[in-house]
Each structure stands twice: as structure tokens, then as C-alpha cells.
N, C-alpha and C positions, 0 to 999 in steps of 0.2 A: 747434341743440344746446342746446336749455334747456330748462323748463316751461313748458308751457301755459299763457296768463293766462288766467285765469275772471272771471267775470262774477255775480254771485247776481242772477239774476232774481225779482224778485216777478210773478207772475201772478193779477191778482184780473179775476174776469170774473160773469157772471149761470151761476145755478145753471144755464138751461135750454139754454145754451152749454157749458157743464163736459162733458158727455161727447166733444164734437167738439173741444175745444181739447186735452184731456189726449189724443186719438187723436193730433190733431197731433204733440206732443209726442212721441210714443213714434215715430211712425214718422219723425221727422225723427233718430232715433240720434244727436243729439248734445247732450241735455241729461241732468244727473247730479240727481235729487232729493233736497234737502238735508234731511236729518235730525239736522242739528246745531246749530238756531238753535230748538229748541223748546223752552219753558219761558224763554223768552232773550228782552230786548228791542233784540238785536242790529239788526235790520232790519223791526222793525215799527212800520210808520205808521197806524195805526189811526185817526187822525185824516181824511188821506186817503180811506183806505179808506169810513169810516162816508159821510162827503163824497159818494162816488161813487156809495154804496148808495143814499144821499136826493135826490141830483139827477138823475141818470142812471136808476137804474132804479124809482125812484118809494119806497110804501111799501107797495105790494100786496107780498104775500106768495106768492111765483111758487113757492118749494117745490124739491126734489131730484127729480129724473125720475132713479131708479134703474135702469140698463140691465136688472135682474136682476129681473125681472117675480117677485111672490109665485108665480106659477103655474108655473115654470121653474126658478126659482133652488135648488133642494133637488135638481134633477138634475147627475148627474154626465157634461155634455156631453161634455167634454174624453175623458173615460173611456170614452163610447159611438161615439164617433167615432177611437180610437186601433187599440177591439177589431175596431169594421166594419173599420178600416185592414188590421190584422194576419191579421185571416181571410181577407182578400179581396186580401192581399198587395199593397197599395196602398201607394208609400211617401208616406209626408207632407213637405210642406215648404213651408219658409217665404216668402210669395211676396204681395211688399209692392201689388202691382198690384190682386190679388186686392180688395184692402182700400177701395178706391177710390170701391166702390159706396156707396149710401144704401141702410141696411137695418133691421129693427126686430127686435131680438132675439125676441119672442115669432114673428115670424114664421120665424128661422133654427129656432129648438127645433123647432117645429110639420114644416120641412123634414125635421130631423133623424127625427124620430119615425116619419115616411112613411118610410123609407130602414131605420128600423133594423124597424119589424114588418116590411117588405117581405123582408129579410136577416137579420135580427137571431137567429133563432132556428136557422139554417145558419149563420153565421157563428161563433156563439156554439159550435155543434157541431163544427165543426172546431176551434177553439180549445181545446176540453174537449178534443179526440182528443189534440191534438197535445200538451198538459200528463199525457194519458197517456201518448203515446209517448216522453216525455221522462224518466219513472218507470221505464218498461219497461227502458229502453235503459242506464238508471243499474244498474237490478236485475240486467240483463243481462252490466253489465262489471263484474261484481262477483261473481259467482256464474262468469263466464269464466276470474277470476281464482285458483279452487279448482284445485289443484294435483290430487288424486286426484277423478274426473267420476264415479265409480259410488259415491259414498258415500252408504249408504243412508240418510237422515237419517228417513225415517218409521221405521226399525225404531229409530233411537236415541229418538223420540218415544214409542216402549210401554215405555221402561224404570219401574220401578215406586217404586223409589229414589233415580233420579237425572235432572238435568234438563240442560240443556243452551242454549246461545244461541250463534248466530255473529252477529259484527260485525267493526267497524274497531277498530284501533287505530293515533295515527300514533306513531310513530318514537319522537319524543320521551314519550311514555305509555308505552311499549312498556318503556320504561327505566324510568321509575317505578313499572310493576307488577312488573318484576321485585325492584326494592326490597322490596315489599310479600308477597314470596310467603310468608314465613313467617306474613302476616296475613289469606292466602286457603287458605281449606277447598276448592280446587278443581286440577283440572286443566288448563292451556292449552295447546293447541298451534296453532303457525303453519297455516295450512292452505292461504294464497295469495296471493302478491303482484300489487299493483293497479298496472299501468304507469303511471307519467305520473304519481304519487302518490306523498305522504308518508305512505299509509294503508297496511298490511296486513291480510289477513285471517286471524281466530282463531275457533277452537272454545274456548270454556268450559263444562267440565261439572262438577257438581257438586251434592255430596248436598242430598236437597229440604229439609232443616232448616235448612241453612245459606243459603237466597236471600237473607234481609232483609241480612245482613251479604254475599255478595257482589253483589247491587245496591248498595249503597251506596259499596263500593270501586270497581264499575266506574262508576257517576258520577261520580266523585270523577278520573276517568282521564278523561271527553267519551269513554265507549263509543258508537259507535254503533253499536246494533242493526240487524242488517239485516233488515228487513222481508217478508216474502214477499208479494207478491202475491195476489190472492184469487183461487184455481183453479191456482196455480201449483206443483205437488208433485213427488216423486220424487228421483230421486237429479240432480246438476247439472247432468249432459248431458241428461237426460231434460224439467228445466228448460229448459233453452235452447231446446232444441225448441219446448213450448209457447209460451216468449215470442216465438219467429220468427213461430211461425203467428198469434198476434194480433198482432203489430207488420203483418204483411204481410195483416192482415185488416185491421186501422185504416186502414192505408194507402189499402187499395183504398178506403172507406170515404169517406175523406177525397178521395181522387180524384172520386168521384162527386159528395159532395156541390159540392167547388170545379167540376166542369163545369155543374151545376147553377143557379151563380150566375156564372158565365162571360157568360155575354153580361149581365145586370144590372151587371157590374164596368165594361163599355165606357161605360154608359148615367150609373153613380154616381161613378167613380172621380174625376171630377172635381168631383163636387159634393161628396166626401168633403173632400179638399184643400180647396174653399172654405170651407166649414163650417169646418172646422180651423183657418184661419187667422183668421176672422172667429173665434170662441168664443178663440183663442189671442190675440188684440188685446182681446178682452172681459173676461179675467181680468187682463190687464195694466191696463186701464183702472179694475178694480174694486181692483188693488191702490194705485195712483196715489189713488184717491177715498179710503178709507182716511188715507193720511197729510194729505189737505187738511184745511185752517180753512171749516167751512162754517156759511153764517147763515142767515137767514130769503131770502133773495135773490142772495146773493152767494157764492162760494167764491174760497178762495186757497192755493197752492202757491209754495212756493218753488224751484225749480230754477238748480245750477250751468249755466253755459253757456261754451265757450269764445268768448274773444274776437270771435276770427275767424268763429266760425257767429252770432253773434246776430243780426245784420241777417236770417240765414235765417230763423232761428226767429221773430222780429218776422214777418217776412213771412207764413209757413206760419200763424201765429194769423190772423192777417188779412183771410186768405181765407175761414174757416170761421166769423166773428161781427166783430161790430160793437161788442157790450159787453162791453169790456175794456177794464183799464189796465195798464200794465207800468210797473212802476218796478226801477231799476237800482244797483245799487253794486258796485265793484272790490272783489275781495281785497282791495286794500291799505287802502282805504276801513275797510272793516270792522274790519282790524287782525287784535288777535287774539281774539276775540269769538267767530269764530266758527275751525273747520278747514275750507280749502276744499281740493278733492278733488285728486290731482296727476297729471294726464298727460304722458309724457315725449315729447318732438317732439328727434328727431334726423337724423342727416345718415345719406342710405343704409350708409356705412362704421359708422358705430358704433349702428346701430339693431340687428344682432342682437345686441350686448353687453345691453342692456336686459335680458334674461334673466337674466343671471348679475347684474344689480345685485336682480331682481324675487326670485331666489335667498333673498337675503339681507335688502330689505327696501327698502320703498320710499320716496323721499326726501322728505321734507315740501313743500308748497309752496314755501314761503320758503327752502328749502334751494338749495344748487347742483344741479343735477345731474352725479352722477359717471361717469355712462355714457362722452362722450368720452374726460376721462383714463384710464376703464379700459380702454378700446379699444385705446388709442395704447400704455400700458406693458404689457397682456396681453400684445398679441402682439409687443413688443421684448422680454419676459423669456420668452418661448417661442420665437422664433426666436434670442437668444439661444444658449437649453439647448436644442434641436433644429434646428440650422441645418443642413437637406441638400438639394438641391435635386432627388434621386429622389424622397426619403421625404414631404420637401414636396408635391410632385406626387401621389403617392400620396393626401393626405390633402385636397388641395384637387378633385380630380377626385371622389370619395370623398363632398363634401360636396356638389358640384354635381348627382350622382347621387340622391341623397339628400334634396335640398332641396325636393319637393314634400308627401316624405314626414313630415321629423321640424322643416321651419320654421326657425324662429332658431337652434336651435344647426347646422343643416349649414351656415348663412353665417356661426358663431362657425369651424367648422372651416374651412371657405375660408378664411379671414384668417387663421386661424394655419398652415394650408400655404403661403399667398401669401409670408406671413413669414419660414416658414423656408425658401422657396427663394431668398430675399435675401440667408440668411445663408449660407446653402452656397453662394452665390457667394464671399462675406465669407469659408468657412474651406474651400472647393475640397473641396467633398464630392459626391459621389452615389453614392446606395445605397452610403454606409460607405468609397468606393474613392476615393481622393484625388490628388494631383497627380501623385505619383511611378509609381501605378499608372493613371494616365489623364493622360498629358503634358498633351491638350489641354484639359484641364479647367480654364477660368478662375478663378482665387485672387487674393483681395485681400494676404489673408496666404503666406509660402511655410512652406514643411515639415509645413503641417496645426496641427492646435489642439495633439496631443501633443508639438511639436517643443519643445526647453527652453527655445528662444528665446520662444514663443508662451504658454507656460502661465504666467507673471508678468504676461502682456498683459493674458490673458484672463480672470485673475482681479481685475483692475484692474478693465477693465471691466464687471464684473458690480456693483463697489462704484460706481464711475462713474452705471452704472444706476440702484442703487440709491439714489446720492444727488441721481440729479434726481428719482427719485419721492419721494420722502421731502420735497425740496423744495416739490415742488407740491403734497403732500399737508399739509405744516404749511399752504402761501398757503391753500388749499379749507377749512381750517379756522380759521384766521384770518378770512378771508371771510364766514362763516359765521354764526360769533360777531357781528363787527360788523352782521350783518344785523340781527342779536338783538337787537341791544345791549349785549352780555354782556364788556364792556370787562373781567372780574376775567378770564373764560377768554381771551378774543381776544388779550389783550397780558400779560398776568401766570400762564396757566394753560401747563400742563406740555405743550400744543401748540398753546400761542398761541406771539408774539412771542419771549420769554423761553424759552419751550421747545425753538423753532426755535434761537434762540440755543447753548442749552445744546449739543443735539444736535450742532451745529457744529463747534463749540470743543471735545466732546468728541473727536471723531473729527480734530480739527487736532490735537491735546494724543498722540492713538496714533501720528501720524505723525509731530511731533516728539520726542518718544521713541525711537519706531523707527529716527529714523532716513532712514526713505525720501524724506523733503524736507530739506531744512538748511532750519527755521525755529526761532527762538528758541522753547522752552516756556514760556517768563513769560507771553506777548502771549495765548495761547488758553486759559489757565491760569486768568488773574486774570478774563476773559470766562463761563470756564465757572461759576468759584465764585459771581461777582456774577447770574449768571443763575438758578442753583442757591437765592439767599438769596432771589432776586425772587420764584421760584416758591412755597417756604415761605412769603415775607410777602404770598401772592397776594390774599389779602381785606382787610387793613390798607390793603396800599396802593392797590388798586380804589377802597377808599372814601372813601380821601384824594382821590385825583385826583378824586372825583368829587363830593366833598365831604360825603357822609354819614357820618352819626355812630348808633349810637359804630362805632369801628370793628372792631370784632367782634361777631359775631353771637351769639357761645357765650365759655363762659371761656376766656382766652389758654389755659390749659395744655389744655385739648379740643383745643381746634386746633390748639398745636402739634402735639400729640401725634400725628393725625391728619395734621397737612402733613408731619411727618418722613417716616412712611411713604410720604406721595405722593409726596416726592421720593426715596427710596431705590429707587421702582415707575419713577419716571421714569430712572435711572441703570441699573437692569435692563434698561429697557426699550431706550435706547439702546443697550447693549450687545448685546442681542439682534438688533436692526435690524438693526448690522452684519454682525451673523454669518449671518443669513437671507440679505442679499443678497451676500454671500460663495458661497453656495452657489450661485447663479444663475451664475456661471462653473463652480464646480466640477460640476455639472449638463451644463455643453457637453465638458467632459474627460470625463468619464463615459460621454455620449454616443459619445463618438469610441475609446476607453478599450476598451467593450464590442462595438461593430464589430468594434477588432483582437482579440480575442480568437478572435473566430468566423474573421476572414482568417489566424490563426495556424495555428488548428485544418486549414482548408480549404487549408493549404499542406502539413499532414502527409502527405493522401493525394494519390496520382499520378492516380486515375481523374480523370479532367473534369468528370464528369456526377455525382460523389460533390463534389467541390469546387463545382460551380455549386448541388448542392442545400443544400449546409453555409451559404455564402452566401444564398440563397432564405431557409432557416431563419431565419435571425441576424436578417434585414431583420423580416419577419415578429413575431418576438418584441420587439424594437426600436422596431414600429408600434405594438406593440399594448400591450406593459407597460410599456415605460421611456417612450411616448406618453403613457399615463394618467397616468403618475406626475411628470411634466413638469406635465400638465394640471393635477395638485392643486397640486403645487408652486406654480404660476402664481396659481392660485385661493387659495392661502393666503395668501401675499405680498399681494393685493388684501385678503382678508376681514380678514386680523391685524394685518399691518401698515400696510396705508396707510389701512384704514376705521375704523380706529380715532384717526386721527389726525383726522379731518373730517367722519364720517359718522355720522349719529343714525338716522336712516330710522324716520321718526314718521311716514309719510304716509299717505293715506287714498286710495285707487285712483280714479279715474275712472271710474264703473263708468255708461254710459250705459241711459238706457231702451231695450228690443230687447223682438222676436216673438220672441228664442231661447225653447227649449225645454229 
């Protein structure tokens, strides 16, 4: 449950080794190529380096072996091998085995070349058909979508005064031209709606002196014109027709030619795939060359590595050359010189949270990671405000179903269904029906969340809640700072020390007032004000403790001027806190609140099957809107109030070398 440590590898080797070690490198998927020590004398030993060039590989000048032969490299491989794919319905994929062999680029093209004259020109012909048929088919459900089919549009074409155009207009255009009719010399009429579309279809006609001004009004609208087809005339049934007969002429077309290269597809299909991946490892390779330091003999790359894989990667060089040296330095070595990249490594519970922190932004190296705490308080302030253990059910089976399809958030919903049928044990719910109306329904609390005894509990505990996330939320940013070094925010800033402080003593100072504790008001009083003057004097006395001079950066009256506000934003802000996690109870009454409404309703009528559907209903609406809106709730409380207490999210992703595409 932390970040990855990284590692910045230097990798300096002989140019005539660079293309077999940088292949290493990509297909071992676990090194990140750093592009932030350039122009930098963060990690460069050039001394070293020169060293290795003059004893190890001499002073012959061995030169760059460019994978990308002058006689190849102007074609577009990738491009010729995606269309063979596409015509020959072949899918591609990525397939590291493939890779394994020894091969010489001028002899892959030479392969490729044999395959695409053998295909290339059937191939190519099906692809052209099927970019017609894809025209046809557009033209087709668009002219389908003409409301009157016998509208003679060649007889509207001999008009001798007046012209005419159909196209689209969407929705929102549709509104603006009618703004504009008093600035159009024309007539429009709807003439067909496009299903599945924010477009409809229109006639514009209009006298022939007037086009320069209405083309320009309908550009000014994204008109688009609808095109006819070349041979395609008559009235729109009369259309449709034609386009069947060449859609179902293409087709055949297309059939023949695909049987034609039917048995060649058994013979290439996999020679396409290997090409594909080989030319797909060759453009990674040329982009990796690119970013290197290259000399007369030698090249160098710097790549992130994590800890844990370096020994791999050491190894995988190893095997494919002899002249190399790798030199090593830690993140923490380097300091802050350089950004190193940050991967998040967590425990299978709180790895699909990761999302919902990647949401929002991701955490610097040197930062915490916040993924567990958001794990552990998401899903108590959602099972919390949706504690049931049918509705639970519902949403964890839901996400189990789910989870091959949509990933990390169907295992963010399993946990918060896990959640909330913990808590519907905790308030004796399912599907909405609670103790009185299911005796045997186990309840930690009796009478339900709505009882009078339970609603003073329940709104306790949601400030309870709230004040151990707030807690852990000031420790993670306290943490933080001192990671930094940053002693003015860590212990004197509005959610360091002093802040956490404040927070405290405010909310001890509401409750001795109110009333609802017997403690003195002087003790959290005189706490809150001395905390309050500490945060105003946060840079004086940073630089006292720390001994620098002077101790203001700016004129005292800047800075007052500027700390008053930031403590009047701190005193808001506290107040706020509260009232957000206040709502985190009123959230589960709500919950329970809107059930009985629908078992109110569902008791008016006598039918059974009218009463079981009233019910059905209620859960339903319950799953689906007061679910969502739980969900944001959840996701606010983390994004406003606890990440703003600790979380910067400065970080630069882990983005590994891959064959993706």
C-alpha cells in the first residue's frame, strides 16, 4: 500500500548493440523512459562514460546501424500491413513470442512487398468497396429519413428562379436559424427525422440572387449538405431503390473478390501478424533511438526502473551484448533534480480505489499514497448513507457480473455493496423493510434509523465519521510537508499542526456552547485563538524556528493582509467540514425516509400484486438515483474535503515501454 521505489538507470552500451538492447528494454515492460534529466547535470557522468568509450570499445569509429534501411524507410509498413489486415479480415495482435527471432529489417519490407503485389491490389479493392458501402448506407439513412418518398426533387431542379438544397441541421442550430429568419430570404421546411440523431432533415429554397447571403448563414449554422451520389436520382423511394441495387452489387463484388484471396489468407494470415509485430517493435525501437545521447561509438539512455524488476532488466541486457555499463541512482539519491514517474502498488482491497484517486490526479512520488485511506473511509461513508443488506446485494452481485466488462470501478461497486450490507445489518434493513415488518431480521440498532431514539445517534455518528477522516486527513498532510521539508505548512499552515489544532478546539468550543458535553469553554477557546494567531504568524515563525532571516519575505502589511484572509478561509472552512459530514448521517435518514414513503403508498392499496409492484418500484429508484447521488456525495467529501487537506497530486504516471498500439 505505497509507491513504487524507482530506480534511474543509466544505460550506455556500443552503438552496434543499441538496437538489440533498447528491443530488450521494450519487451521486458517494465522500464519508463526518462525525459526529465535533459539539459540537466542531474545524472550525468560523462567522465565515466568517455572512460568506457576509450578503453572498452577503442577509437574506431563503429558508427549507428539504423534499423530503417534508406531503401524502406519512406514506406509506410505499418500502413501496408494494417490495410492487407483489414481486407483480409485478419485480426492483429500483439504477440511478444513472435519477437524472438533474428531478422534484418530490409529483409521483413522485402517479405512484406511479396504479400502486398501478391494481395495488395484485391485487398485494396475491397477496402475501396466497403468505404463505398459505408457512404451508400450514410446516404441511405438519410434520404430513409424523408418523411413524404415521392417528392419529385428533379422537377424542383428546372425551377428557373429558385434554387434549393437539402441537408442536416442538429437541434441546437435548428434554434439559431430560427432566430435568424428575419435575416434569411428563404424558405425552410422540416422534411425528416434521423433516428438515433441530434440531426434533422431540411429543404431550403430560395430565390437565386439571394445564395451568397444564404450560404453564408447556413455555414455560420455547420449545414450540412447532403450529397447525392453520382447516378443516384428521382424522387426518395425511387433513391433507395438504386442504392439497394449497388449496395447488394458491391456486396456480391466484395464476396468474390474475398473468395478469391480465401485460400492466400490461410497461407499469409500469419505472416501478416508477424510482420505486424516485428515493424510494431521497429517503430518503438526508432522512437526510443530518437530520445538517446549518441556519439561516435557509444549510445546512452536513461530509463526509470522499478526496484523490484531491475535485477530483470540487468539480466535481459545481458543476454543480447557484452558492451555495456549500467550505472544506478535511487530517487532519493537524486533528490529533487529530477521527477521520478509514480506507480501505485496496493493491497487487492484497495487497488480498484486507484481510479477514483487517477480521477483526480495522481500523487507525486514523494507523496503518500491516498488510495487505502480512500478505500477504507469511501466505503464507511457509503455504507454509512446506504446501509441495506438487499440493496447491498443488489449492487455487489451487479459489480461481480460486470467486472470483466467495465474493470476497477465493478470492484469500487463490490466494496461499496460489501459495505452496505454491513450496515443493514447495523440498521436491520432489507429492500427498505426493517425489523417490525421482518421480525427475523437481524438489527444491531432496534426501531430502525427513523426511530427518535436512533436519529440523535445517527447523526453523531456521521460527525464521529467525520472527525476521524479529517483526522487522518490533517496526519497525511502533516506527513507530507515534513517529507518536503516544508516546516511553515507542516506545523504552522492552516492544515498542518496548528491547523489540525484549530479544527479541534473549534468543534470542542460548538459543543461546549451547546451544551451536549459539560466542558468548560475557556480550555478549547484559548487553544483555538492561539492556534488561529499561529496560522497568521505562519512565515515569521517558520523562519524563526528555523533561523532565517529576515523574516518576511514581503512587507509585513502584504502579508498580513493576505494571512487574515487565510485564516478567515480557514474558519469557513472548518465550519463547512462540519456541516458536510453532518450530512453523511442525514444521508442514511433520507435513505430510510424515502423507503417509507413508497411502504406508505404501498399500504394504500389492497391488491397485492399493486403493493409488491409499489415496492419493486421504490427499490429500483432508490438503486439507481439516491445510489448515484450517495455516490457523488462520497466522492465529494474525498475530492473537497479530505484532499484538500493533504493532497497535491503533482505526479508523473509510470507510463512503461509496450508493442501497444
Amino acid at each position: 500500500m505505497s509507491i513504487e521505489k524507482m530506480v534511474l538507470l543509466k544505460v550506455v552500451g556500443s552503438t552496434e548493440d543499441m538496437n538489440p538492447i533498447i528491443k530488450e528494454l521494450i519487451l521486458n515492460e517494465n522500464v519508463h523512459l526518462n525525459l526529465n534529466v535533459e539539459n540537466s547535470n542531474a545524472y550525468a557522468n560523462y567522465y565515466v562514460i568517455h572512460q568506457y568509450e576509450s578503453d572498452i570499445l577503442g577509437s574506431t569509429s563503429l558508427g549507428l546501424e539504423n534499423s530503417w534501411d534508406d531503401e524502406v524507410k519512406h514506406l509506410d509498413g505499418m500502413g501496408i500491413v494494417e490495410n492487407l489486415a483489414k481486407g483480409m479480415g485478419v485480426k492483429l495482435t500483439v504477440d511478444k513470442n513472435i519477437l524472438s527471432e533474428n531478422y534484418k529489417i530490409k529483409d521483413i519490407y522485402n517479405e512484406l512487398m511479396n504479400i502486398e503485389s501478391s494481395l495488395g491490389v484485391k485487398v485494396k479493392e475491397i477496402n475501396d468497396k466497403r468505404e463505398i458501402i459505408k457512404e451508400l448506407q450514410a446516404f441511405r439513412l438519410r434520404v430513409d429519413s424523408i418523411g413524404d418518398k415521392t417528392l419529385e426533387l428533379n422537377k424542383l431542379s428546372d425551377l428557373n428562379c429558385f434554387e434549393y438544397e437539402i441537408g442536416m441541421l442538429s437541434k441546437e442550430n435548428k434554434w439559431r436559424l430560427k432566430k435568424n429568419y428575419e435575416n434569411l430570404s428563404a424558405i425552410v421546411m422540416r422534411i425528416g427525422i434521423i433516428n438515433a440523431s441530434d440531426e434533422d432533415m431540411y429543404m431550403i429554397m430560395y430565390p437565386k440572387q439571394f445564395k451568397g447571403e444564404t450560404d453564408n448563414l447556413l455555414k455560420s449554422l455547420n449545414w450540412s449538405r447532403l450529397e447525392r451520389p453520382e447516378g443516384i436520382t428521382g424522387t426518395p423511394l425511387e433513391m433507395i431503390v438504386q442504392i439497394d441495387e449497388r449496395l447488394n452489387k458491391l456486396n456480391n463484388e466484395i464476396d468474390g473478390l474475398t473468395a478469391a484471396i480465401e485460400a492466400e489468407k490461410k497461407t499469409n494470415s500469419n505472416s501478416i501478424n508477424r510482420l505486424y509485430n516485428i515493424l510494431n517493435l521497429e517503430e518503438r525501437i526508432n522512437e526510443v533511438t530518437e530520445k538517446a545521447e549518441i556519439g561516435n561509438n557509444i549510445f546512452a539512455v536513461d530509463v526509470w526502473v522499478q526496484e523490484s524488476e531491475l535485477e530483470n532488466v540487468k539480466k535481459d541486457i545481458s543476454k543480447v551484448s557484452k558492451k555495456y555499463m549500467l550505472t544506478q541512482k535511487t530517487a532519493e539519491e537524486l533528490g529533487t533534480q529530477v521527477v521520478p514517474p509514480t506507480k501505485l502498488k496496493n493491497n487487492i482491497f484497495a487497488k480498484p480505489f486507484e481510479t477514483i484517486v487517477k480521477m483526480y490526479s495522481l500523487p507525486a512520488y514523494n507523496e503518500l499514497d491516498p488510495t487505502p485511506f480512500l478505500a477504507v473511509t469511501f466505503c464507511l461513508a457509503f455504507g454509512i448513507m446506504f446501509g441495506d443488506i438487499g440493496q447491498g446485494l443488489v449492487y455487489f452481485l451487479l459489480g461481480l457480473a460486470l467486472k470483466k466488462k467495465i474493470g476497477d470501478f465493478a470492484g469500487i461497486v463490490m466494496r461499496l455493496g460489501a459495505t452496505s450490507i454491513v450496515f443493514g445489518f447495523v440498521y436491520g434493513s432489507f429492500f427498505g423493510l426493517e425489523k417490525h415488518e421482518l421480525p427475523w431480521l437481524p438489527s444491531l440498532i432496534q426501531g430502525g434509523p427513523l426511530s427518535p431514539d436512533n436519529i440523535p445517534m445517527i447523526l453523531v455518528a456521521g460527525i464521529v465519521y467525520g472527525l476521524f477522516a479529517l483526522t487522518v486527513s490533517y496526519i497525511y498532510g502533516i506527513v507530507n510537508s515534513m517529507i518536503n521539508k516544508n516546516i511553515e505548512e507542516g506545523i504552522f499552515g492552516k492544515n498542518g499542526i496548528f491547523g489540525y489544532m484549530f479544527f479541534m478546539s473549534f468543534v470542542l468550543t460548538i459543543i461546549a456552547l451547546t451544551g451536549i458535553i459539560n466542558v468548560p469553554v475557556s480550555a478549547p477557546l484559548i487553544v483555538l485563538l492561539i492556534s488561529i494567531v499561529a496560522i497568521v504568524m505562519k512565515e515569521p515563525l517558520a523562519n524563526l524556528v528555523m533561523g532565517h532571516k529576515p523574516l518576511f519575505h514581503e512587507s509585513p502589511g502584504a502579508y498580513f493582509t493576505e494571512s487574515i484572509f487565510e485564516a478567515i478561509e480557514t474558519i469557513l472552512a472548518a465550519l463547512s467540514n462540519t456541516v458536510s459530514f453532518v450530512r453523511v448521517g442525514a444521508f442514511a435518514l433520507n435513505h430510510a425516509g424515502l423507503f417509507m414513503a413508497f411502504l406508505v403508498m404501498s399500504e394504500m392499496v389492497e391488491n397485492i400484486f399493486a403493493k409488491i409492484l409499489i415496492l419493486v418500484i421504490g427499490n429500483i429508484l432508490i438503486l439507481t438515483l439516491e445510489g448515484v447521488i450517495v455516490f457523488i456525495q462520497g466522492l465529494r467529501l474525498q475530492y473537497y474535503e479530505m484532499f484538500s487537506k493533504y493532497f497535491k497530486g503533482e505526479g508523473v504516471e509510470f507510463k512503461p515501454l509496450k508493442l501497444t498500439r
